[in-house]
N, C-alpha and C positions, 0 to 999 in steps of 0.2 A: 486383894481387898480394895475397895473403892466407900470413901467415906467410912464413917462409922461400924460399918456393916462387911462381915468375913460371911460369905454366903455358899453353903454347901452346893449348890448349881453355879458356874460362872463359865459363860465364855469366853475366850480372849485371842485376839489374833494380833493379825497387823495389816489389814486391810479391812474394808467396808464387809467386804463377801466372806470373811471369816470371822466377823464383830458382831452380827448383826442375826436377829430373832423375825423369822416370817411364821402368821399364824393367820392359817387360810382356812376357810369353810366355803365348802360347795354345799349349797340347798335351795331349795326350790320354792324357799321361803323370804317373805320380807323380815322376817321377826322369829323370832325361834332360836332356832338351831347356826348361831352366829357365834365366830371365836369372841373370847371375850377372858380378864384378866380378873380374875378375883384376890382382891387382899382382906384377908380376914385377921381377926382378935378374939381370943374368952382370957376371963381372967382367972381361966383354972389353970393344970400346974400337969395338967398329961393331955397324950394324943385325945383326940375326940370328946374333950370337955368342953363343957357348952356354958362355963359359970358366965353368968351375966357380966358385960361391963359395966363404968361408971363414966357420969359426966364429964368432960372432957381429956377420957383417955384415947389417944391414938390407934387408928383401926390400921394403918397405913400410908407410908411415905413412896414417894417416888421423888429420887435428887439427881443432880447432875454432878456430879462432882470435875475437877483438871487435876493433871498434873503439876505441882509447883515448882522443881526441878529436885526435890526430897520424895516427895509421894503423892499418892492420892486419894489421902483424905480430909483435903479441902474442897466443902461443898459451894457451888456457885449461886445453886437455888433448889428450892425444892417444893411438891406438893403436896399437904399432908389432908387428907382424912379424919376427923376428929368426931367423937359423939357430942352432939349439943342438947343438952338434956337428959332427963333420967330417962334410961328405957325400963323395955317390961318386955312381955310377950307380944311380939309382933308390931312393937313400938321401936323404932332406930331414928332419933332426930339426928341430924347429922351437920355437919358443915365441913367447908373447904378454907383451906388456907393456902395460899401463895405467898413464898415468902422469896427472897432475894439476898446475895452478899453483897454489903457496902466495899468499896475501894479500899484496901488496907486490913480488909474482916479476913476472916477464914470461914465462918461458918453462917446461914443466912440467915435477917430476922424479916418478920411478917411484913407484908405489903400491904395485901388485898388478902378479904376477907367475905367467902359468900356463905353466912347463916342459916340455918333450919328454916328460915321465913323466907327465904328467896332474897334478904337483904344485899345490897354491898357494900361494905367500908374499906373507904382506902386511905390508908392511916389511920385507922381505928378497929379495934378488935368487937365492939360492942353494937352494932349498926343499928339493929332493932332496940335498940333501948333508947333510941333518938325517937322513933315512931312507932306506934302498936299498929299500921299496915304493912303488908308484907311487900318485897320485890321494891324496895326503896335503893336508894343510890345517898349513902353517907359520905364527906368529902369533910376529910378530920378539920380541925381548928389547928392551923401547922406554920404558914407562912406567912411574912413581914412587907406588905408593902405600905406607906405613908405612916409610918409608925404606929401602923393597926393590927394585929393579928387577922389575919385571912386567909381563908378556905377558896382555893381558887379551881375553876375548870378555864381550860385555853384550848385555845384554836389553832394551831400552828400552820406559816405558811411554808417554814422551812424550819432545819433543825439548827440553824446559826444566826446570829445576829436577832434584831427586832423582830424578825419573822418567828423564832421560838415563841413568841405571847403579843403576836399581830390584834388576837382576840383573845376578850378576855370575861367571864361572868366570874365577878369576886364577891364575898359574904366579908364584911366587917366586923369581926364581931365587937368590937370596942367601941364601935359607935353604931353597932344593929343597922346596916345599911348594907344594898346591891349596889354594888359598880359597873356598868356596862362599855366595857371599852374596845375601843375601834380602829384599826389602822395606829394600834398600840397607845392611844391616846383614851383618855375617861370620856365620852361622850354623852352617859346619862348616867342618874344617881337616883335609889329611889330610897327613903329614909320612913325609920322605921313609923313616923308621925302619921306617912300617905303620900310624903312630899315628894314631887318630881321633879328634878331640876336633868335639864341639857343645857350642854356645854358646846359651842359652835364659836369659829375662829372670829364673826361679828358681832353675835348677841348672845344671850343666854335665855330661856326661857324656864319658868318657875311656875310650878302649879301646888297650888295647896290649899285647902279647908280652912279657909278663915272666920266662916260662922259659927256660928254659936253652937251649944254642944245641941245634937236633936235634928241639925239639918247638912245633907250631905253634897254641899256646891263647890266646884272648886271656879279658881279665875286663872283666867290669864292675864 
């Protein structure tokens, strides 16, 4: 058994060339007649029922699981398959889950998240309920820098030291502003008023809307 799951098919060896699943198609086609893995779901109760599922029931996992020096069903990570949505006949919304085990866990919880709408969230389970367009990029509300909650994307120039977040595009959400930072330092700021201020080692430079409501000027 590996993980959760005692599976009437199992191979096992103790090398690669006795571990391992090859599934080859010879055709003459680009599309067609190609190997391919299907994990299927009904929520009937015998062979070849076709009961319909429901909204986020599980069509299919694929996990990794290790040995921990007891067994091996601790999983490391896994991909599950989920229905998003009510189906019907010829209706299957679907989404993917990638999840991951934390240091100390045994079993993993959700990472990244791509929804029925082509969304992504990471760190968050709900993407598209952030925006009614699809194929968006959600980056949860999760971490602490300047005593703000932010959502950060980085730029890494190495995996150690200041080079982990050399670059940095971070959301504020406690004070609704962009940080743009550079060679790990904040080099511009854009707040949620309009205002844009850069930060440089001799001056600073400040733009903002100081007119009257009705006209859209800024100064320097």
């Amino acid at each position: 058994a590996a993980g959760d799951v005692t599976a009437p098919l199992q191979v096992e060896g103790t090398g690669f060339n006795t571990s391992s699943l090859n599934l080859i198609s010879n055709a003459g086609a680009s599309a067609g007649n190609v190997s391919h893995i299907s994990l299927a779901k009904s929520r009937g109760t015998s062979d070849g029922s076709s009961t319909v599922v429901a909204n986020g029931d599980t069509l299919g996992t694929i996990q990794w699981c290790g040995a921990d020096g007891t067994d091996l069903n601790s999983s490391a990570a896994s991909i599950k398959a989920e229905v998003d949505g009510a189906p019907s006949s010829n209706d299957m919304p679907g989404r993917l889950v990638f999840s991951t085990t934390a240091d100390g866990a045994s079993s993993p919880t959700e990472s990244v998240r791509i929804d029925r709408e082509g969304s992504v969230g990471i760190g968050i389970t709900n993407p598209s309920e952030y925006h009614t367009n699809a194929n968006d990029l959600v980056l949860a509300n999760g971490m602490t820098i300047a005593h703000a909650t932010t959502a950060h994307m980085y730029f890494a120039d190495s995996s150690t030291g200041t080079g982990e977040y050399v670059g940095q595009l971070n959301y504020q959400h406690a004070h609704d502003r962009f940080q743009f930072v550079v060679g790990n330092t904040e080099r511009a700021r854009l707040d949620d008023n309009g205002s844009w201020q850069t930060f440089c080692a001799s001056t600073n430079i400040d733009i903002a809307n100081t007119q009257a409501s009705g006209t859209n000027e800024a100064f320097i």
